[in-house]
MITI-457371 format. One record per residue (C-alpha): residue number from 1; x, y, z. Coordinates in steps of 0.001 Angstrom, whole numbers, padded with zeros to 6 digits, always signed. Example, Ala and Ser with C-alpha at 12.3 -4.5 7.8 and 13.67 -1.06 7.14 Angstrom:
> i_px_py_pz
> 1_+012300_-004500_+007800
> 2_+013670_-001060_+007140
// end
This chain:
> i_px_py_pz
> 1_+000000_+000000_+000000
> 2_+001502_+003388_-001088
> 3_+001167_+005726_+001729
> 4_+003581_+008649_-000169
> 5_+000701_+010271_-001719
> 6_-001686_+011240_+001232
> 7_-004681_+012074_+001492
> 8_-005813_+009701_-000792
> 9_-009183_+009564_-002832
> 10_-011725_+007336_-002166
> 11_-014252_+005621_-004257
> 12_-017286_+003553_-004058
> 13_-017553_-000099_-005652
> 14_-020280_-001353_-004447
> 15_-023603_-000845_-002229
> 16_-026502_-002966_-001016
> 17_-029449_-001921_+000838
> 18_-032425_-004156_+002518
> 19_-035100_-001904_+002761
> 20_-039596_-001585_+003209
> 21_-039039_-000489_-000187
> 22_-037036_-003453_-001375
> 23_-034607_-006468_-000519
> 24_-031825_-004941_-002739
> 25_-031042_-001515_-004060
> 26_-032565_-001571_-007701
> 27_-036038_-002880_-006256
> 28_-035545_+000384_-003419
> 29_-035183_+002529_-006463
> 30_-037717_+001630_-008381
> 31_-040134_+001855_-005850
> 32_-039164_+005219_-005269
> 33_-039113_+006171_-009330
> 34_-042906_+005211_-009080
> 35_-043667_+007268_-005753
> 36_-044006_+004174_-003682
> 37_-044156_+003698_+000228
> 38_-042408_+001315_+002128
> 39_-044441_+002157_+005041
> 40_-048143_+001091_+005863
> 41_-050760_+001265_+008696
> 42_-050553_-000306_+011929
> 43_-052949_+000078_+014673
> 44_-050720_-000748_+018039
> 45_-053088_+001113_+020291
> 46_-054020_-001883_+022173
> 47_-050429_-001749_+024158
> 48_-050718_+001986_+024080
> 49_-048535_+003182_+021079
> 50_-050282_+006368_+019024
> 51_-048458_+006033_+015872
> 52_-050350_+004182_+012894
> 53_-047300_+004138_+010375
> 54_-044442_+001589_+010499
> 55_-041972_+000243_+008415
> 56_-041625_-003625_+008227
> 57_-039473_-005897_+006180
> 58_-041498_-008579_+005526
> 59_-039012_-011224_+004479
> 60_-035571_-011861_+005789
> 61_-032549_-011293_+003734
> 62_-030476_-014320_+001353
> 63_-027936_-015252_+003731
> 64_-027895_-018893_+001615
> 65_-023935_-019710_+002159
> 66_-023350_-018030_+005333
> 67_-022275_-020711_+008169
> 68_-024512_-021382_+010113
> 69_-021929_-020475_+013449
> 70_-022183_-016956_+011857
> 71_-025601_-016690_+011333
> 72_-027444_-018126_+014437
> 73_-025817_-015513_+016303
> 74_-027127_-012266_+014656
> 75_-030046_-010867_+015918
> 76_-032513_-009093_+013089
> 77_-030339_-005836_+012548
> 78_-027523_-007829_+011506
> 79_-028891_-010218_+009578
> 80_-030195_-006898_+007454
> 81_-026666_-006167_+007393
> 82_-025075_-008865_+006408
> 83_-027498_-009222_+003903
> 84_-026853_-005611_+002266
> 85_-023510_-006217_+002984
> 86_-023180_-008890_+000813
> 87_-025030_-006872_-002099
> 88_-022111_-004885_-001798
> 89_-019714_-007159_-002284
> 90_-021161_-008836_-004976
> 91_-021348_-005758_-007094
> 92_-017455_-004452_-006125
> 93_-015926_-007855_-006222
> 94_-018456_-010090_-008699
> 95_-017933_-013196_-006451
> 96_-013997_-013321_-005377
> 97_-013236_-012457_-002361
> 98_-010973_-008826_-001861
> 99_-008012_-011212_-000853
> 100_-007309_-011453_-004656
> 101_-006122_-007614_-004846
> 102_-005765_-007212_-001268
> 103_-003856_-007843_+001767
> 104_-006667_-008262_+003930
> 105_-005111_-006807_+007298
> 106_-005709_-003963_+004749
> 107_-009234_-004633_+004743
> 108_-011217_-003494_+007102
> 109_-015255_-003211_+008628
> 110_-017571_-000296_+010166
> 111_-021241_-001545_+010745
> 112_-023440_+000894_+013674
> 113_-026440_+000413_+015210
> 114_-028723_+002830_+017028
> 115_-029929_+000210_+019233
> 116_-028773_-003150_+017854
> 117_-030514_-006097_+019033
> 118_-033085_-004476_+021670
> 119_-035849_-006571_+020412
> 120_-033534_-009799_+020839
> 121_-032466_-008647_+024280
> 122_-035935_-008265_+025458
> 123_-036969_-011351_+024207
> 124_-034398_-013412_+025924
> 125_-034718_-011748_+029258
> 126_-038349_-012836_+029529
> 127_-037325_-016310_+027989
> 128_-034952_-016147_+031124
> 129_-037615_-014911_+033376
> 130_-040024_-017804_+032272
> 131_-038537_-020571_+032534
> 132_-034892_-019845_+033854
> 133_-033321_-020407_+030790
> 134_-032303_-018256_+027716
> 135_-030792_-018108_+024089
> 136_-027210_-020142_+024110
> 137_-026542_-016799_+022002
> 138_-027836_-014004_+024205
> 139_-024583_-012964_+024617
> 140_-024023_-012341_+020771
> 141_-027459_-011581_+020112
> 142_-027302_-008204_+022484
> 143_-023622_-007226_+021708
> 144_-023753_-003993_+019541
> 145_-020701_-004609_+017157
> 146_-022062_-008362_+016011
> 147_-022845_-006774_+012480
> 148_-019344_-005447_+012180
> 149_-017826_-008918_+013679
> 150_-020068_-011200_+011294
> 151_-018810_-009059_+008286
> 152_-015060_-009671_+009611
> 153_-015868_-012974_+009971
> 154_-017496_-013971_+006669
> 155_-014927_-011974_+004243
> 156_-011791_-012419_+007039
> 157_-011585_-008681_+007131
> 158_-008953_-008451_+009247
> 159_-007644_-004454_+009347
> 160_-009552_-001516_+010905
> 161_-012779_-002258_+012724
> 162_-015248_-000156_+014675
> 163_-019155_-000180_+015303
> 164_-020479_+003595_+015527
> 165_-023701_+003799_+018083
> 166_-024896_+007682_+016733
> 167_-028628_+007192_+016691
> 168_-029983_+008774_+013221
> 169_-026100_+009729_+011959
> 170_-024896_+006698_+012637
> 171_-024754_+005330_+008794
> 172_-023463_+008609_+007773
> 173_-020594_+008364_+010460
> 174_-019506_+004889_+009873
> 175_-019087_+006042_+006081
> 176_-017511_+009510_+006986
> 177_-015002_+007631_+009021
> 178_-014009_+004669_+006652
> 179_-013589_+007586_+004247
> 180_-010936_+009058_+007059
> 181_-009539_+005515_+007649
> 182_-008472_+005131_+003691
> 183_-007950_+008575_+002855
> 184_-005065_+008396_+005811
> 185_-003643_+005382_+004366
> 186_-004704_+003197_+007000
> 187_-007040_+000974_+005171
> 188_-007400_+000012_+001101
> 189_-010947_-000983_+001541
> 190_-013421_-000983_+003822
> 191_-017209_-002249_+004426
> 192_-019277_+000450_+006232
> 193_-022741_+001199_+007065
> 194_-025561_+000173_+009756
> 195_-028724_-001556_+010545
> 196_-031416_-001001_+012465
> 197_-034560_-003313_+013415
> 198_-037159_-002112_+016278
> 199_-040058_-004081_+015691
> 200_-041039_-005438_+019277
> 201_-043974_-003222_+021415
> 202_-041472_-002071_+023532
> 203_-039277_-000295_+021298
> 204_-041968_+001200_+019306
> 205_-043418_+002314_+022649
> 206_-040046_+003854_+023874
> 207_-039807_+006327_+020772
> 208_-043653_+006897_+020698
> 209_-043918_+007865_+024327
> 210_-041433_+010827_+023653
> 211_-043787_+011823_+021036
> 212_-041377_+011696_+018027
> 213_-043132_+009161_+015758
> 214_-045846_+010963_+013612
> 215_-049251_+011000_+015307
> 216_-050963_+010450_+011922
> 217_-053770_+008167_+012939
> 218_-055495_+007509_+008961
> 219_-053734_+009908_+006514
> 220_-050682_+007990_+004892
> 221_-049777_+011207_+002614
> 222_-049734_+013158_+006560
> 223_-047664_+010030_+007901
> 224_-044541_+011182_+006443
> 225_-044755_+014537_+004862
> 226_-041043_+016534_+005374
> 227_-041144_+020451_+005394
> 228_-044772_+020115_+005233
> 229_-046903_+022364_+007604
> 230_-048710_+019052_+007723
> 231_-045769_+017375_+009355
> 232_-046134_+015794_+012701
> 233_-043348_+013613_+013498
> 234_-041406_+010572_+011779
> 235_-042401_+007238_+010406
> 236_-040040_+004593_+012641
> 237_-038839_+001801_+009460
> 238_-036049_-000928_+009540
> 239_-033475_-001551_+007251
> 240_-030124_-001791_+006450
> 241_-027491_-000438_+004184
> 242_-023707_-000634_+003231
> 243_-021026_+001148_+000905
> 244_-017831_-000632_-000078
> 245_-015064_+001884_+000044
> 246_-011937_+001731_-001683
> 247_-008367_+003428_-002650
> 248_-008976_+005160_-005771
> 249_-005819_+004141_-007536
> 250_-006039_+000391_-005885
> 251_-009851_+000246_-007303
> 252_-008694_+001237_-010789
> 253_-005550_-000657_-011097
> 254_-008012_-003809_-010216
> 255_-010308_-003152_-012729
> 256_-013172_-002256_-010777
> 257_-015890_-000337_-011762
> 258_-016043_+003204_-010132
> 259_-019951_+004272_-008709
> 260_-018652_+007600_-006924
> 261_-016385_+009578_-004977
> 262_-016571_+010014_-001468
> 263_-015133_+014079_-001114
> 264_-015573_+015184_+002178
> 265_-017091_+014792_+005402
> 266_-018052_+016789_+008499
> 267_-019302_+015744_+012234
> 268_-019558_+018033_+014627
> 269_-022035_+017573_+017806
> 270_-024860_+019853_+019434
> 271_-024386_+019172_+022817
> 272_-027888_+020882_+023326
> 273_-030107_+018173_+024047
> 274_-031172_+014319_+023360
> 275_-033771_+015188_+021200
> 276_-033954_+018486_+019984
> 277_-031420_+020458_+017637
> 278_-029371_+023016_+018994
> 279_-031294_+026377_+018466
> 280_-028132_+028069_+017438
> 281_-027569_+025647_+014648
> 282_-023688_+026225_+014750
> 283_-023080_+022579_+014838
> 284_-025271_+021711_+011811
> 285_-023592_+024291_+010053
> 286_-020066_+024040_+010851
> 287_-020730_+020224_+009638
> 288_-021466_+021383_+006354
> 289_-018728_+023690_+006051
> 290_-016304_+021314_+007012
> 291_-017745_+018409_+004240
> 292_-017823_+021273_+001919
> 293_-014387_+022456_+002705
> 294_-012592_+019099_+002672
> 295_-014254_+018139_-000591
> 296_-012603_+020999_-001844
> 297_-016328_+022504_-003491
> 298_-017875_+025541_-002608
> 299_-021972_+025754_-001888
> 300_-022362_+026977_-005370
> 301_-020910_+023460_-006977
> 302_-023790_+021249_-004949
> 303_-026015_+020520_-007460
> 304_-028441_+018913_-004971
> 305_-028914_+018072_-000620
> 306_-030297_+015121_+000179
> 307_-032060_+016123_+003547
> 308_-032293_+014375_+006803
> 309_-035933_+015698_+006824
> 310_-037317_+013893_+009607
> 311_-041145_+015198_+008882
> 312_-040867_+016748_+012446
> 313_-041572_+019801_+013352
> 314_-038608_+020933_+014930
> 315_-036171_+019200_+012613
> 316_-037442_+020056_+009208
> 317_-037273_+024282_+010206
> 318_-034325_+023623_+011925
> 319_-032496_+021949_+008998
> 320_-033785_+024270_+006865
> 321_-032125_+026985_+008940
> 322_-029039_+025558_+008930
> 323_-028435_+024683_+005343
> 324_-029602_+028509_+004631
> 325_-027017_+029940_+006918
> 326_-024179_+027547_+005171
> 327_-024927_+028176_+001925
> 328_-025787_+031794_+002360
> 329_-028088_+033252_-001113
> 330_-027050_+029836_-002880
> 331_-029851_+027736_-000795
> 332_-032150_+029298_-002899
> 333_-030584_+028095_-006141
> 334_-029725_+024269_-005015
> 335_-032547_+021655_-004869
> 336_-032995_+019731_-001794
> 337_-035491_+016835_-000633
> 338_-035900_+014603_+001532
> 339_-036521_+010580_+000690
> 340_-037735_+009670_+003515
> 341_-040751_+010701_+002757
> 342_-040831_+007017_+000890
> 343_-038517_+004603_+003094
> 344_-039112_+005931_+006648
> 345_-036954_+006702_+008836
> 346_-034432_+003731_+008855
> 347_-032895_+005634_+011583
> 348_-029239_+004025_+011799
> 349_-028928_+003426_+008375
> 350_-031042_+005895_+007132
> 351_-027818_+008209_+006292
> 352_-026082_+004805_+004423
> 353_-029365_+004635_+002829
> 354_-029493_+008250_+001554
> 355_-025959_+007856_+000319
> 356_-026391_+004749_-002122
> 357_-029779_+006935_-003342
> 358_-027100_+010229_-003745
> 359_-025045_+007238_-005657
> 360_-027954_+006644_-007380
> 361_-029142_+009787_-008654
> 362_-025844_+010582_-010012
> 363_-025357_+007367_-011929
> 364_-029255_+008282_-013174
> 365_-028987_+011592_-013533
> 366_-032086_+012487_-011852
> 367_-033067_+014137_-008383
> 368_-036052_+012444_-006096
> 369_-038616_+013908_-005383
> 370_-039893_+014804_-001772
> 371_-043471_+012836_-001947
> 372_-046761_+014381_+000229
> 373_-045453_+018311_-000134
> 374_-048668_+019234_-001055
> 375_-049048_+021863_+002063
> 376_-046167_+023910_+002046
> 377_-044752_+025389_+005529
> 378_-044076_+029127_+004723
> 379_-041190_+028932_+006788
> 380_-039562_+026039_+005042
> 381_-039063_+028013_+002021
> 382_-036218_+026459_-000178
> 383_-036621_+024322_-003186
> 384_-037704_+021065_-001901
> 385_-038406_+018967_-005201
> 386_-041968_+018672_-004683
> 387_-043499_+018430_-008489
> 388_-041990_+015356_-008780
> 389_-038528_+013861_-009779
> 390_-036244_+016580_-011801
> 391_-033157_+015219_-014281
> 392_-030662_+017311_-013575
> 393_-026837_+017651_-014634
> 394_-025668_+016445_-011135
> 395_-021701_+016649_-010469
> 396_-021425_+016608_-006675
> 397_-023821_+015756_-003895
> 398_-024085_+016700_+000030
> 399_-026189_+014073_+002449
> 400_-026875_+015261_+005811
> 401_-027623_+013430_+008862
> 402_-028981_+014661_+012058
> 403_-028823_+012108_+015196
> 404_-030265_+012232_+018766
> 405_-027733_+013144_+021317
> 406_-026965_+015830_+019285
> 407_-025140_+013553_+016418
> 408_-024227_+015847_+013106
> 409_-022436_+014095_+010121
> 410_-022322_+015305_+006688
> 411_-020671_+013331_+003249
> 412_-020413_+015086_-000114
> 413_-020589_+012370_-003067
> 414_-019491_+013087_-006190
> 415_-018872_+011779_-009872
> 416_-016608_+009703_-010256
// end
């Protein structure tokens, strides 16, 4: 590995992505191109939740050919993982494994988790309650860095490893810092993304109860409706997505096939408050200014933001806030939206997510579409994509990602 030439560039091979929309990331598209939802009603009122919108994976995700030593021990998140993991794989390596161009203490993993295997943990605790005895595997079912480990395991990734725990950033983080980890010459390639599964009563309930899901009760264009005056809070989804990362020079004397640049990245924290933005918004913005700064681009040369629009009140104005006071008059100019408005909030890997759509829309051409702006809030005034999807000539791309705990990470994806 040629360290000489530092920083280093770093490109994108492959992504997969298990989402409500889809089990891979063409199906996820496509459903988006035709202004699906992955979300539908639920009525949980009977153990006292007030949201009515969820998304649910129904099936679980091919994990044909993974040992069964590996696989027993994941709880839901990363099996999600895994799965969208090996998507990514497939589509960098086409079937041989990265020890063909790679030493693999070179090669290295980054999978996060909001809140990992909660449902699994919860599950074996009144298993144990009942009858005294629990899951041989509890211990590897409730340990928060079992997606990162299993991904090790399977492909014998044996260089840099860590398992980010950010909440809503987390996806967004684990990519931002595999992009430091190769751009400083300590890695070639890396895996890195997140998962995220809360399915069980309980953790429904423990987001509900702070009143952060959307209280929609019938309405599924009100369920998720970002920088709408309509908006109410967030639709709570699972899913799971993954990016695999590589030295630019390494990728191309390989052969591979080049999907996009990962430019710069910015984290910075609020330390306001668990749930709510930092009114002063310096964080937010001095995220963006740092992505934009390292990529080397100025606001002018974004050609479009894919939001973190949560659909919540105080997130959507505060966002908008932000992004004007980074970009100054040239918010007005640069299209924004927000696609959660058709996956949900996948909350971990809802920033992985919303970088293999930025991926996406630059191999395509095209910008989404936030779906449900039908009732503009006067106060979220910037140009949110809301006529539909708009082709575009689209060169370089900025993702935000907003966490609780005051989380802030920010990637700008570009051409390759």
């Amino acid at each position: 590995m040629n360290r000489d030439a530092l920083p280093r560039r770093v490109v994108v091979t492959g992504f997969g992505a298990v989402t409500p929309l889809g089990m891979n990331t063409e199906q996820s598209w496509a459903a988006m191109m035709d202004y699906q939802q992955g979300y539908r009603y639920y009525d949980k009122s009977a153990v006292g939740i007030q949201s009515r919108f969820l998304g649910v994976i129904d099936d679980e995700p091919d994990l044909k050919g993974v040992p069964a030593a590996i696989r027993r021990r994941l709880p839901r998140f990363a099996r999600l993982a895994l799965g969208a993991a090996r998507e990514a794989m497939e589509m960098a390596f086409h079937g041989e494994s990265p020890a063909a161009y790679y030493d693999l203490l070179e090669c290295g993993t980054i999978i996060g988790s909001g809140w990992a295997g909660q449902d699994e943990i919860q599950n074996n605790h009144e298993d144990f309650l009942r009858a005294g005895l629990g899951s041989p595997f509890g211990c590897f079912l409730s340990m928060p860095n079992v997606a990162t480990a299993a991904c090790s395991l399977f492909w014998g990734l044996r260089g840099y490893q860590n398992s980010p725990i950010a909440a809503c950033a987390t996806g967004t983080i684990a990519i931002g810092d595999a992009f430091e980890v190769i751009r400083s010459g300590r890695a070639s390639m890396m895996l890195a993304g997140a998962g995220e599964s809360l399915s069980s009563d309980t953790a429904v309930w423990n987001i509900d109860v702070l009143r952060a899901l959307t209280s929609e009760q019938d309405d599924i264009s009100k369920a998720c409706c970002p920088f709408s005056l309509d908006r109410n809070g967030f639709v709570l989804s699972e899913g799971a997505a993954v990016l695999c990362l590589e030295e630019r020079e390494a990728a191309l004397a390989r052969g591979a096939t080049i999907l996009g640049e990962i430019k710069g990245y910015g984290n910075y924290s609020d330390a306001f408050d668990f749930t709510a933005p930092a009114e002063d918004k310096l964080a937010r913005v001095k995220t963006i200014q740092h992505a934009l700064h390292q990529a080397g681009v100025t606001a002018e040369e974004i050609d479009y933001i894919n939001a973190h629009g949560t659909s919540t009140p105080l997130n959507d104005l505060n966002e908008t806030q932000a992004i004007k006071l980074a970009f100054g008059d040239a918010a007005y100019s640069t299209p924004l939206s927000s696609t959660k408005s058709y996956s949900g909030h996948l909350i971990a890997a809802a920033g992985s997510f919303e970088s293999i759509i930025c991926l996406q829309a630059l191999q395509h051409q095209l910008m989404p579409a936030t779906c449900h702006l039908k009732n503009a809030d006067p106060e979220c005034d910037l140009d949110y994509i809301s006529e539909g999807h708009r082709p575009a000539r689209l060169q370089n791309i900025l993702n935000l990602s907003f966490g609780f705990g005051g989380a802030n990470a920010a990637l700008v994806i570009g051409q390759a």
